[in-house]
N, C-alpha and C positions, 0 to 999 in steps of 0.2 A: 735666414742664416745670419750666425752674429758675426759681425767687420772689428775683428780684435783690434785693439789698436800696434798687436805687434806685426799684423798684416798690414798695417796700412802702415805702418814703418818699414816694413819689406818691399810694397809693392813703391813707396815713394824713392826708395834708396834704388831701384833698378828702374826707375822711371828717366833716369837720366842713361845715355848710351855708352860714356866711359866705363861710369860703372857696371853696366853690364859688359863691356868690354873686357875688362880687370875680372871681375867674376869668371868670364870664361877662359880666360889665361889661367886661370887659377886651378881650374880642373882637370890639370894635369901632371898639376901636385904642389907642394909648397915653392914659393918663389919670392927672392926677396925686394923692396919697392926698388931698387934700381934696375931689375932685369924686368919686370913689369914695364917700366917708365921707359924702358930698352925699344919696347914691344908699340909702345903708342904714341901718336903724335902730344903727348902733356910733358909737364916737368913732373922731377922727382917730387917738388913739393906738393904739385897737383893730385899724383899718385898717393901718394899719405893723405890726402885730406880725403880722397874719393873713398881710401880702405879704411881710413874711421868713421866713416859713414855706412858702408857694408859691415862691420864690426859692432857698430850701434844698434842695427837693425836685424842682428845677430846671423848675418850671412858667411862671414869669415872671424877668424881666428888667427890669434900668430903666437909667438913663441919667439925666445932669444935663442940664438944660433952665435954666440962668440959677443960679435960687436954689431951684428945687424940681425933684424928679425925678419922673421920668416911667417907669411901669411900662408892660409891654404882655407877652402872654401868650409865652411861648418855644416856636416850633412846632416844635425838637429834642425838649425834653419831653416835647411831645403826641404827637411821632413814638416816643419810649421808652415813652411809655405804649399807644398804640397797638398797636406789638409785644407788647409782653405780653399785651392784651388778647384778640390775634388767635392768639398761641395754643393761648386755648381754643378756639378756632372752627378752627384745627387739628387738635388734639385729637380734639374730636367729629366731626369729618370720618373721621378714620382711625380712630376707633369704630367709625365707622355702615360705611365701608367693610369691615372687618372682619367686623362683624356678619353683613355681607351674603354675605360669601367663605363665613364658618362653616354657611349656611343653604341655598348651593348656587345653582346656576341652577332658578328654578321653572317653566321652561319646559318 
């Protein structure tokens, strides 16, 4: 299986626990970095730097709302991460198939 390198920018960006924190606050619809920063023991500026790192990695998205923006989670991302995810669960499918071919019918 190929390790894209926007996988391993996904999986580095949620390798830290804020930002999976922020990520999950986030799935529950747009929200802007002070009601996020509301939600966690960080600062507002900690929050911005953790959401341009999910933003890099292409997990969120935001938009201007007036005078503050509004992040909300990117579900292309979760769908890039998803694929990759799925396949190891590929993978081990046509393992365990194989396995089974090597070992014969035991009937």
């Amino acid at each position: 299986m190929a390790y894209s390198s926007n996988a391993a920018e996904v999986l580095d960006a949620l390798g830290d626990p804020t930002r999976r924190a922020v990520l999950e606050l986030l799935r529950d619809g747009p929200r802007a970095v002070v009601d996020i920063a509301s939600e966690l023991p960080v600062s507002r500026p900690a929050v911005s730097q953790h959401l341009r790192v999910l933003k890099g990695a292409g997990l969120v998205t935001e938009r201007k709302d007036g005078a503050r923006r509004l992040y909300r989670v990117d579900p292309d991302g979760l769908a890039a991460l998803r694929t990759y995810l799925e396949g190891f669960w590929s993978d081990a499918l046509t393992a365990f198939k194989d396995a089974v071919d090597e070992e014969g019918d035991p009937r």
